[in-house]
C-alpha positions in Angstrom: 0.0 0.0 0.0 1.7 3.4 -1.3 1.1 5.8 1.8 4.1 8.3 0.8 2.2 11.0 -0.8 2.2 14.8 0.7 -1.2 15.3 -0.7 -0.7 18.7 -1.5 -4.9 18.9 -2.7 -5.7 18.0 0.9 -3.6 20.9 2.6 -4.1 22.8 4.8 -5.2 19.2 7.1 -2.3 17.2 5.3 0.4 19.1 6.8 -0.2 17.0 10.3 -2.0 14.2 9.7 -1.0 11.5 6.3 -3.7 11.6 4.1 -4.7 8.6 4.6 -5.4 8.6 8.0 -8.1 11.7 6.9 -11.3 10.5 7.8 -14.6 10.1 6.5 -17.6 9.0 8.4 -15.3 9.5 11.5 -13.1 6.7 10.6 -9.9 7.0 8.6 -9.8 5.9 5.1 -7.4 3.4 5.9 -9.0 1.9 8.1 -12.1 0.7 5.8 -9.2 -0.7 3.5 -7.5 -2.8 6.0 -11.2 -3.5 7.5 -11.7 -5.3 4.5 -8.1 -6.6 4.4 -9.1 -8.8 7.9 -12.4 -10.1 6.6 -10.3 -11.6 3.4 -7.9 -13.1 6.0 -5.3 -10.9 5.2 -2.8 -10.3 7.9 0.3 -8.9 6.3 0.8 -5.7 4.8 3.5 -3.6 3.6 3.5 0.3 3.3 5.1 2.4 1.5 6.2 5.4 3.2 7.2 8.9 3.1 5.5 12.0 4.2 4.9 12.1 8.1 5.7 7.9 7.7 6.1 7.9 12.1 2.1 8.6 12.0 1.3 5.8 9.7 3.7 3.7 11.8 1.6 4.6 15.2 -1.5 4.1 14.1 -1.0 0.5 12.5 0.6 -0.2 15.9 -2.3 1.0 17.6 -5.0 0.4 15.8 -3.6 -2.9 14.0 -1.8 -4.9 16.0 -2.8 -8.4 14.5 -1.2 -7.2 11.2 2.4 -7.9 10.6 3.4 -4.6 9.1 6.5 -4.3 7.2 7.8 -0.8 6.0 9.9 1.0 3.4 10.0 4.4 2.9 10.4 6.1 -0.6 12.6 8.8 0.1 12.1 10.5 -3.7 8.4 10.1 -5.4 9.4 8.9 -8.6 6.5 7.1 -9.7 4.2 4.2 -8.4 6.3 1.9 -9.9 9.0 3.0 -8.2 6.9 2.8 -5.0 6.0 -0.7 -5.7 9.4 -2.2 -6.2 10.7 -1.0 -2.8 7.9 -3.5 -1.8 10.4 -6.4 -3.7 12.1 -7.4 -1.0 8.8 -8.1 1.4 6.9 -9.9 -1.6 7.4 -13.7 -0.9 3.8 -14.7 -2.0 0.0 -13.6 -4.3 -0.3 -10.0 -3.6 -3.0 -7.0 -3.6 -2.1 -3.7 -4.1 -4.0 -0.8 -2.8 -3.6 2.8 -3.6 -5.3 4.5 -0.6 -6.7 7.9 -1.8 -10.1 5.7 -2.7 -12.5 3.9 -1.3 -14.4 1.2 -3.5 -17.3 -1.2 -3.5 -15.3 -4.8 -4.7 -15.7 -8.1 -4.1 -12.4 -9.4 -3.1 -13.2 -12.5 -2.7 -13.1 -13.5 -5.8 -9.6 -13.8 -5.9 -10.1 -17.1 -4.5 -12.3 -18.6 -7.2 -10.0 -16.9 -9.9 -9.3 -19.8 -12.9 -5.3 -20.9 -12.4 -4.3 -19.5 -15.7 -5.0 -15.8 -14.6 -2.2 -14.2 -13.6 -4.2 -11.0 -11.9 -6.9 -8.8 -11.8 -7.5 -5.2 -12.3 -10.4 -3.7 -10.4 -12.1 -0.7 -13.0 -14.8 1.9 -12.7 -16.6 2.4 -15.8 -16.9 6.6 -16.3 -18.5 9.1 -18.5 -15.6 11.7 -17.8 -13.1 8.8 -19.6 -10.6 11.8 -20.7 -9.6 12.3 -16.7 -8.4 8.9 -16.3 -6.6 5.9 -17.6 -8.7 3.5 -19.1 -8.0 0.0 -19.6 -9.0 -1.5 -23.3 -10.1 -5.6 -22.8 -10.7 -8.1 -25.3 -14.2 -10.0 -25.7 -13.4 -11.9 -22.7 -12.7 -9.2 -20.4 -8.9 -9.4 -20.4 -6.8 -6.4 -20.4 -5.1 -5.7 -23.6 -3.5 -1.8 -23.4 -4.2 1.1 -20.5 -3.8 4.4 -22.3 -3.6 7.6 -20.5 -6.2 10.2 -20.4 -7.5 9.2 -24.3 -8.9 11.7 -26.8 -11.4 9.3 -28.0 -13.5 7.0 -26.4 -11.5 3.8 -26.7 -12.9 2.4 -23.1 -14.4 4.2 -20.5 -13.1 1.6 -18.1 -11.1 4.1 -15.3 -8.1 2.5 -13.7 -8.9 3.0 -10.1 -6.0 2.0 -8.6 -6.6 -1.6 -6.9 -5.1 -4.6 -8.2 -4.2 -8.4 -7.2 -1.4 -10.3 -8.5 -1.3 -14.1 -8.9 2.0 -14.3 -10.6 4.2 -11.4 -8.8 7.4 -12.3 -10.1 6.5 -11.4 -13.8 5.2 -8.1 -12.3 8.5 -7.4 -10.5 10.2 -8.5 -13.9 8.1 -5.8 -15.8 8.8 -3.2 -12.9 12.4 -3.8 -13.3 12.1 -3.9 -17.5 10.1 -0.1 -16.7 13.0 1.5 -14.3 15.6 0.6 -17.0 13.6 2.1 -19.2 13.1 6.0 -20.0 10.7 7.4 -17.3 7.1 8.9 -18.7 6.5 12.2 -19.6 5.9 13.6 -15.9 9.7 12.2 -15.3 7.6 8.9 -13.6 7.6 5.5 -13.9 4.2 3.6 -14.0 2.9 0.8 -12.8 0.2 0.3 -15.5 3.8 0.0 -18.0 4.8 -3.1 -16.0 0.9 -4.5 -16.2 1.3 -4.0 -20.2 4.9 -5.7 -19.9 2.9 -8.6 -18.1 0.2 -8.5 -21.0 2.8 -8.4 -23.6 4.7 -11.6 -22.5 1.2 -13.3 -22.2 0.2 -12.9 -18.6 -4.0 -12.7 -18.7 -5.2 -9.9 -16.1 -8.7 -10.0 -15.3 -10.8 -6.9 -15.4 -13.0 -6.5 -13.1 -15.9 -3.9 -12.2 -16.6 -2.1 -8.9 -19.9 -1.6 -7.7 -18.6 2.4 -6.2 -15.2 4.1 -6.3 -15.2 7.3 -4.2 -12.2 9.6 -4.0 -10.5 10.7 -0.9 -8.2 12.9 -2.8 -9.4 16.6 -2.8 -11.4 18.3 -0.2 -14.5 18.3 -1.8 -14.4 14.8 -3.0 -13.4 14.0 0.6 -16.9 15.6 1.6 -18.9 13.7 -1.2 -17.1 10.4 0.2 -18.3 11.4 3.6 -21.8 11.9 2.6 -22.1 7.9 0.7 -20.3 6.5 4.0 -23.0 8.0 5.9 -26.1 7.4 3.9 -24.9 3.9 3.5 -23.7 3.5 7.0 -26.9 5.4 8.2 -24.2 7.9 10.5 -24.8 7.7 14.4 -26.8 9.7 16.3 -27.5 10.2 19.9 -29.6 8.7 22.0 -31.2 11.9 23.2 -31.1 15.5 22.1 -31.1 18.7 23.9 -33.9 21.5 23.3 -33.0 23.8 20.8 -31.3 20.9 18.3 -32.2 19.2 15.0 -30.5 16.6 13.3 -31.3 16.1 9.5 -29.9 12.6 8.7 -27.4 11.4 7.6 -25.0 12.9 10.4 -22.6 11.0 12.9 -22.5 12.4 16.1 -19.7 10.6 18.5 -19.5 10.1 22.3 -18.8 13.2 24.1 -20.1 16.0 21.3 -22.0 18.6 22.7 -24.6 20.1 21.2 -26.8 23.4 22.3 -29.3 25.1 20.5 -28.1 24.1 16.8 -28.9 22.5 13.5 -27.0 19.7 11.8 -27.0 17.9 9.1 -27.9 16.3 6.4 -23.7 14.7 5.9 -22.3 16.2 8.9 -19.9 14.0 10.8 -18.8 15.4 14.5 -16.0 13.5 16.2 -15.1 13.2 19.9 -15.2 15.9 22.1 -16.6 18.4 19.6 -19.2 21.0 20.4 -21.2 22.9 18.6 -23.4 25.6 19.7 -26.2 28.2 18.7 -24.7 27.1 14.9 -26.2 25.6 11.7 -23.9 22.4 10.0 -24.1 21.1 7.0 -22.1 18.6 4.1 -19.4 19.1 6.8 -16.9 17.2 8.6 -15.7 18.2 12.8 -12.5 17.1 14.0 -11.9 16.2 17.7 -12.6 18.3 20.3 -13.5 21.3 17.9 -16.1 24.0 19.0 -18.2 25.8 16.5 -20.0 29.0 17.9 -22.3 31.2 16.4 -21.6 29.7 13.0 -23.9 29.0 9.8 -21.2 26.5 8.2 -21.5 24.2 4.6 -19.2 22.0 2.7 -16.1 22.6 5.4 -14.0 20.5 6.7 -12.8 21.6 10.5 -9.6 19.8 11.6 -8.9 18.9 15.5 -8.4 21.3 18.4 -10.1 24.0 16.4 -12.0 27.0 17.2 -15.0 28.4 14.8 -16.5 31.8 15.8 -19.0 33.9 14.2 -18.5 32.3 10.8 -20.4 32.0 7.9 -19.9 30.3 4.7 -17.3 27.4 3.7 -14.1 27.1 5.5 -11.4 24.9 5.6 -9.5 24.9 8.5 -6.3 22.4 9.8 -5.8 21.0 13.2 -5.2 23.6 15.9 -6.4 26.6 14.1 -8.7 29.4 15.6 -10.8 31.7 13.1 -13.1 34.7 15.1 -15.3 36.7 13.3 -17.8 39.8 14.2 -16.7 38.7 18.1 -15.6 41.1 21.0 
């Protein structure tokens, strides 16, 4: 799992916390990866590292002991397949790989039933937009023949989402090492999709396989979309009881030890521990721990932790420890 990116998009809120420990419906994006992970009976991982790597480290510690996680860090981002061979020397076995800036809808398990002549599969999202992603092109039998870049024309509208297993990981190594010998793509990067069309060329079969949902985790306001399906599907949390003075539209979350006076919230709002929000109106927006929004009328923000809202009206978006005061004495 590639975990090394800065994620510039997500800043200011990326400068503390690794983007994928961000969370949506309370919970970090990781976590509803490896969540899955466990129910497949998978107890190994290893992450690739980089920006603020000693947070990723503490939180599988934490949160995952029963995984054995193994760690590399890529020091310079030159591409995911560069990311994915510093993954070589861990790789003894079958293998998923997982870019984490998405959450999906797959069936995993059908790795298992998989015929023994398939060497992977490639998970895909099929798109309108086609032109924003790579797109993989399969034959009649659903086999991937060629992923091209961002096409003109509407050879597939199959979008690459980033989630892949792989049966037969020495040829994939093979067809890293034939891609980092090789000159780098236009951006100065080497890709992983090259190495998938090295496997394809030598006459590996990969699979390609729908998702039911992909939902990005990448930009803040995807990050709030995401929010909004994990709690319409999830059905949020709410309270058992609710002061005077405050209405919840659902979907929201509300978590132990919020405190809520005299406010509105909701529909998509998630508040996390220790929050508090009052005489304010919430909505399509995401609370931090022990944040207190006050006299606020607040839509499509996301509020980091240990933050202070005052007075505030619009769309803000606002790291950990930050204080904004408006119209206030």
């Amino acid at each position: 799992m590639p975990v090394a990116g800065k994620g510039t998009r997500l800043r200011p809120h990326t400068h503390l916390v690794p983007k994928p420990l961000l969370k949506v419906g309370d919970k970090p994006v990781l976590s509803y990866i490896l969540d899955d992970l466990r129910e497949l009976g998978v107890n190994e991982a290893v992450l690739i590292t980089g920006h603020l790597k000693e947070k990723v480290e503490a939180f599988m510690a934490e949160e995952y002991p029963d995984f054995k996680a193994e760690y590399t860090e890529q020091k310079v981002q030159r591409g995911t397949a560069d990311a994915i061979a510093l993954a070589e020397p861990f790789v003894r076995e079958e293998m998923l790989i997982i870019f984490v800036d998405t959450l999906f809808d797959a069936d995993l398990s059908l790795v298992r039933r998989l015929p023994e002549d398939v060497a992977g599969v490639i998970w895909a999202m099929e798109v309108e937009d086609y032109q924003r992603f790579g797109v993989i092109v399969t034959d009649e039998n659903g086999f991937m023949k060629q992923i091209i870049e961002k096409p003109s024309e509407p050879v597939s509208k199959l979008a690459n989402i980033g989630l892949y297993y792989i049966r037969d990981w020495k040829l994939l190594f093979e067809g890293i090492h034939h891609v980092m010998n090789s000159e780098p793509g236009p951006s100065g990067e080497y890709y992983l999709t090259d190495a998938f069309q090295y496997m394809v060329d030598q006459g590996a079969k990969l699979k390609v396989e729908p998702v039911h949902g992909w939902y990005d985790a990448g930009k803040p306001e995807t990050l709030l979309e995401t929010n909004a399906h994990v709690l319409g599907t999830t059905r949020g949390r709410r309270p058992e009881s609710l002061s005077d003075g405050v209405t919840l539209h659902e979907p929201v979350h509300v978590a132990d030890g919020v405190t809520l006076e005299n406010s509105e919230i909701g529909p998509n709002v998630t508040l996390s521990a220790g929050a508090a929000v009052r005489g304010s109106k919430l909505r399509h927006t995401i609370v931090g721990e022990k944040s207190t929004i006050e006299n606020s009328e607040l839509r499509d923000s996301l509020i980091g932790r240990d933050v202070t809202v005052r007075g505030v009206h619009g769309q803000v978006d606002l790291g950990d420890n930050s204080v904004v005061t408006i119209g206030t004495a």
